[in-house]
N, C-alpha and C positions, 0 to 999 in steps of 0.2 A: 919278669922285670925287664923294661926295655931302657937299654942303653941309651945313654945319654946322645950318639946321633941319631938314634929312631926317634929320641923326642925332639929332635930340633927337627928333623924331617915331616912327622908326625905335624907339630905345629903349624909349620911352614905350608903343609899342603892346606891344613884347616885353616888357616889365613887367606891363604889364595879361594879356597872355595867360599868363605864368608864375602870376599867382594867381589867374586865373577859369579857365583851360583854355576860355574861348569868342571867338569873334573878335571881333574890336577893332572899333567903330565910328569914323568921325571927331567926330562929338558926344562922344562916350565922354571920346576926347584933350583935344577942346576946354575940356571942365571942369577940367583938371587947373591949379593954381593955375602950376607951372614951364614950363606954355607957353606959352600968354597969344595963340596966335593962332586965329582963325574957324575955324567950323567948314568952310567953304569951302576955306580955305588948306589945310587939314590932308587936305582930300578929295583935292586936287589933288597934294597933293605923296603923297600916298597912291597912286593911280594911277601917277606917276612911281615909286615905289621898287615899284611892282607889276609894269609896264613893263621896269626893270632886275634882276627877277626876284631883291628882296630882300622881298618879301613875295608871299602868295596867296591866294585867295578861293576858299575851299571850297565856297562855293553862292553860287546870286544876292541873297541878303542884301548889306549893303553891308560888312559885316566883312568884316577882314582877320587872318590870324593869319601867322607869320615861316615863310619859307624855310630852309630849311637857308645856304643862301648868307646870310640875314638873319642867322640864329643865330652861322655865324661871324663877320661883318662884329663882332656884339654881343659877343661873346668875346675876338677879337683889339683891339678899338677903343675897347667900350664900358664894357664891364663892367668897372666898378673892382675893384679889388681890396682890403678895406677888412681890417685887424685881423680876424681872427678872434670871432667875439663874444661877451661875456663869459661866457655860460650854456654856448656850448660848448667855450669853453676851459676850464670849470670841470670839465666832464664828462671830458674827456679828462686832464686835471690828477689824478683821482682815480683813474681807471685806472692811469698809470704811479706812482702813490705807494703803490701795490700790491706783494707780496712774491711774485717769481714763480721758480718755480728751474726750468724753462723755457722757452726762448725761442716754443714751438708754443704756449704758452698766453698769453703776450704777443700772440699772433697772434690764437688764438683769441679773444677778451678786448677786441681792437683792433676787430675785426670784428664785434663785436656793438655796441659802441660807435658805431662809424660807421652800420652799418644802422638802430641806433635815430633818432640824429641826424638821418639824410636822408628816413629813409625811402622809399631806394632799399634797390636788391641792393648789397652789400659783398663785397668780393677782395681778400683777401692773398696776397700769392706769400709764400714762402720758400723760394729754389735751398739746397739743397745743395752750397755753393759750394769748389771743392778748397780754399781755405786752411784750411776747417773743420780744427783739428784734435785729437787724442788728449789728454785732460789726466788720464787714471788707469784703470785696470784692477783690479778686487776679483774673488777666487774665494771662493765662500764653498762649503763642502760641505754638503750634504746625506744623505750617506749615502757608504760605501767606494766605491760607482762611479758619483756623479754630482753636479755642484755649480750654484751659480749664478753667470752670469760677468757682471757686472756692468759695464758699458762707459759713462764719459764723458768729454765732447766740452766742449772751451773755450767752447760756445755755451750749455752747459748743460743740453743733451740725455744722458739717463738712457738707457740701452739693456739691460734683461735678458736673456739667456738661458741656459736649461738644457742643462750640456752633460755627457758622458760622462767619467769618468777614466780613463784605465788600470788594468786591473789591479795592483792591491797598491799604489796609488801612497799616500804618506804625506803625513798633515797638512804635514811640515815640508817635504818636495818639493813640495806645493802651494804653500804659503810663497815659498820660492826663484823659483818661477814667477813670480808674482805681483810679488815685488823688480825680478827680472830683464827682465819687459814693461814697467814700469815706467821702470826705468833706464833702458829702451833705446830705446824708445816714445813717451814722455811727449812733445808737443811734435809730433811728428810727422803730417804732412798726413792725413786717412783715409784719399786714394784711393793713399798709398805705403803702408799697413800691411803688405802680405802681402810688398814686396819687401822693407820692411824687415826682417822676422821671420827671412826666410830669410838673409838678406846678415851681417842683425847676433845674432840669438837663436839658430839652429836649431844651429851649434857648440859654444856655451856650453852649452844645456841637453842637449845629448848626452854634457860632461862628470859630470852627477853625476843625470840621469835618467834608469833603465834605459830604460823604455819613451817614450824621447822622441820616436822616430819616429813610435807612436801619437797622441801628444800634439800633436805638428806639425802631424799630418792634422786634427786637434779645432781646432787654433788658426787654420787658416789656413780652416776654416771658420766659425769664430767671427769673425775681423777681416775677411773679407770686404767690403768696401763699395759698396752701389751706390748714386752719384747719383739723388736724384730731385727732383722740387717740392713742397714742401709748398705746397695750395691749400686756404684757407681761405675757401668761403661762407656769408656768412649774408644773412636778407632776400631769400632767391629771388624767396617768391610774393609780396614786396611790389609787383610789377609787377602784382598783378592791381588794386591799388585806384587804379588809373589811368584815369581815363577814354579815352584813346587805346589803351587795351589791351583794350576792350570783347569785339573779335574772339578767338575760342575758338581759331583755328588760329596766328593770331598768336603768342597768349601760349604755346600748346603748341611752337610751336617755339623760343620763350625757352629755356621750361623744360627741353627738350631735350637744348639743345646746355650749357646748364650740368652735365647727366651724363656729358660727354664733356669731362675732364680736359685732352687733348692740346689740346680749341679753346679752352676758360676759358685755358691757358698764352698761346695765338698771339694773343687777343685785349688778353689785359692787358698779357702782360710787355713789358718796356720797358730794352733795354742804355740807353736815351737818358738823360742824369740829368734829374730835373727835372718841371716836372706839364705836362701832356700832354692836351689836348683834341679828341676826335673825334666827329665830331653826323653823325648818321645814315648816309647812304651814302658817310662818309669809310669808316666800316668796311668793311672787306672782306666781315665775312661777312650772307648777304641775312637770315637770322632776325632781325640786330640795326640792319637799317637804318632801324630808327624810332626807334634808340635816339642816347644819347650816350655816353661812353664816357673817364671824368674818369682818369687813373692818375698817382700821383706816386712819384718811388723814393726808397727807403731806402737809406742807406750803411755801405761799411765802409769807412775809408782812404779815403776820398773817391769807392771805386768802387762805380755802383749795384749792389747783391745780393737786393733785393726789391723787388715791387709793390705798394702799396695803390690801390685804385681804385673806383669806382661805376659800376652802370650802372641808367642811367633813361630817363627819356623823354626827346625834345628839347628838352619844354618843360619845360625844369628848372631848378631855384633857382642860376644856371651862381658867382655870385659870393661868396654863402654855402657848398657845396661846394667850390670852389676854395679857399678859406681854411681850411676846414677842414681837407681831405688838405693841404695844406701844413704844417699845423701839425700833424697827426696821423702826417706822415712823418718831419720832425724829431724828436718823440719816438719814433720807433720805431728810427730811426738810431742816436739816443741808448743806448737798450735794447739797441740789438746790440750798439755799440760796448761796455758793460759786463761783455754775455755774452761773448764773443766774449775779451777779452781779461785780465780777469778771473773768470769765472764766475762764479754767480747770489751 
């Protein structure tokens, strides 16, 4: 259990190394008006929180810069959590008073915003989550044997594609089609479309479409739906302008494992609700174990369905971040909740 002035000291050095990136001396502490104690005292109790392996001495200079064990101790104990701050609640305020029809560009949009901000790497998930569902279907033709089939989703997702007609099929049987997906459709989860087409469509449009069989085989690979993530990074190579990332094979295996979609998903996502802090060899994977790793989630209905997240260095700004993805994950909740249940 550390005393109340090994955490003000403790703090104090991890403040100073968050904005110089260089070790802490106990002189250094000493000056600082909120500690008021020698520079003796601070050496000594420097050695102690060295000894309980909350701080480390990179060379025989007498500086000290934080452990990973330090970094937590600063995270769970120390680091306030303060308001948001006004200049970047301003920024993120102007983004969502934006006109977006949809929600990937919300993402997009989100993610440039936060990478400016931090000046870290920025991650947005967005699952493809089963309640996503059906809000309208349009065929528009193109010509006797092919149209455009126009598909969206209560999230606000536009989806085109060009598909094949039947032979001799008619404007006003396109129509019908159209009515009838609609009717029967609208509402309906993505990943039920093809059973529902068959269970509830495929009888009716057999009554007044000759070649409906054809048509079937068109529809049921038109509603088709696969599950995926949408992953949105931005601010990759801002890990180069880090002094801790000097090392060439280092930064190379950052950048790496960010073209491998399957590890961006296992790093960031998060069933857990809520924001989530991991400093370096909490992560599992060894590329990012110098890293930290901020993620807070986005809801619908109160259940998490995205990620937004950073990842920087250890020695990172850990209480300005925090306020931000928090506040940046509320507005995105928000945005879904509007997509999602009204569209854009």
């Amino acid at each position: 259990m550390l005393t109340e002035r090994q955490q003000m000291i403790l703090r104090a050095i991890i403040d100073n190394y968050i904005r110089s990136a260089e070790p802490v001396g106990s002189r250094t502490i000493s000056k600082r008006e909120d500690i008021g104690y020698s520079s003796a005292t601070i050496r000594n109790e420097m050695a102690d929180l060295e000894e309980m392996g909350y701080l480390e001495q990179p060379h025989t200079s007498a500086g000290r810069i934080p452990s990973n064990k330090g970094y937590r101790f600063y995270v769970d104990q120390l680091a306030s959590m303060p308001f948001v701050q006004a200049e970047d609640a301003s920024h993120i305020r102007r983004l969502f008073a934006e006109r977006f029809y949809e929600f990937e560009q919300v993402m997009n949009q989100a993610a440039s915003v936060l990478s400016g901000l931090t000046n870290y790497t920025s991650i947005i998930l967005g699952h493809d989550i089963k309640t996503t569902r059906l809000k309208a279907v349009q065929m528009i033709p193109l010509s006797r044997q092919s149209a455009v089939f126009i598909l969206v989703t209560d999230t606000g997702k536009v989806e085109n594609k060009t598909i094949s007609l039947p032979d001799g099929m008619e404007m006003e049987e396109v129509e019908r089609v159209v009515n009838l997906l609609n009717a029967k459709l609208s509402g309906v989860a993505m990943t039920e479309l093809r059973q529902r087409l068959h269970a509830e469509v495929a009888k009716e449009l057999g009554r007044y479409i000759q070649q409906y069989e054809q048509l079937m085989t068109v529809l049921e690979e038109t509603l088709t739906h696969e599950p995926d993530d949408h992953i949105v990074l931005k601010g990759t190579t801002n890990i180069l302008m880090q002094p801790e990332f000097r090392d060439v094979d280092k930064v190379r295996d950052i950048l790496t494992l960010f073209e491998q979609n399957e590890m961006v998903v296992r790093l960031f996502d998060s069933q857990q609700t809520g924001l989530h802090v991991r400093i370096g060899t909490e992560n599992e994977e060894q590329a990012v174990s110098g890293c930290s790793i901020i993620t807070a989630t986005y809801h619908l209905d109160g259940q998490p369905v995205g990620t937004v997240g950073i990842l920087g260095p250890t020695r990172m700004e850990y209480a300005r971040v925090m306020a931000i993805l928090r506040e940046l994950s509320g507005n995105l909740t928000d945005a879904f909740e509007r997509f999602y249940k009204s569209g854009p």
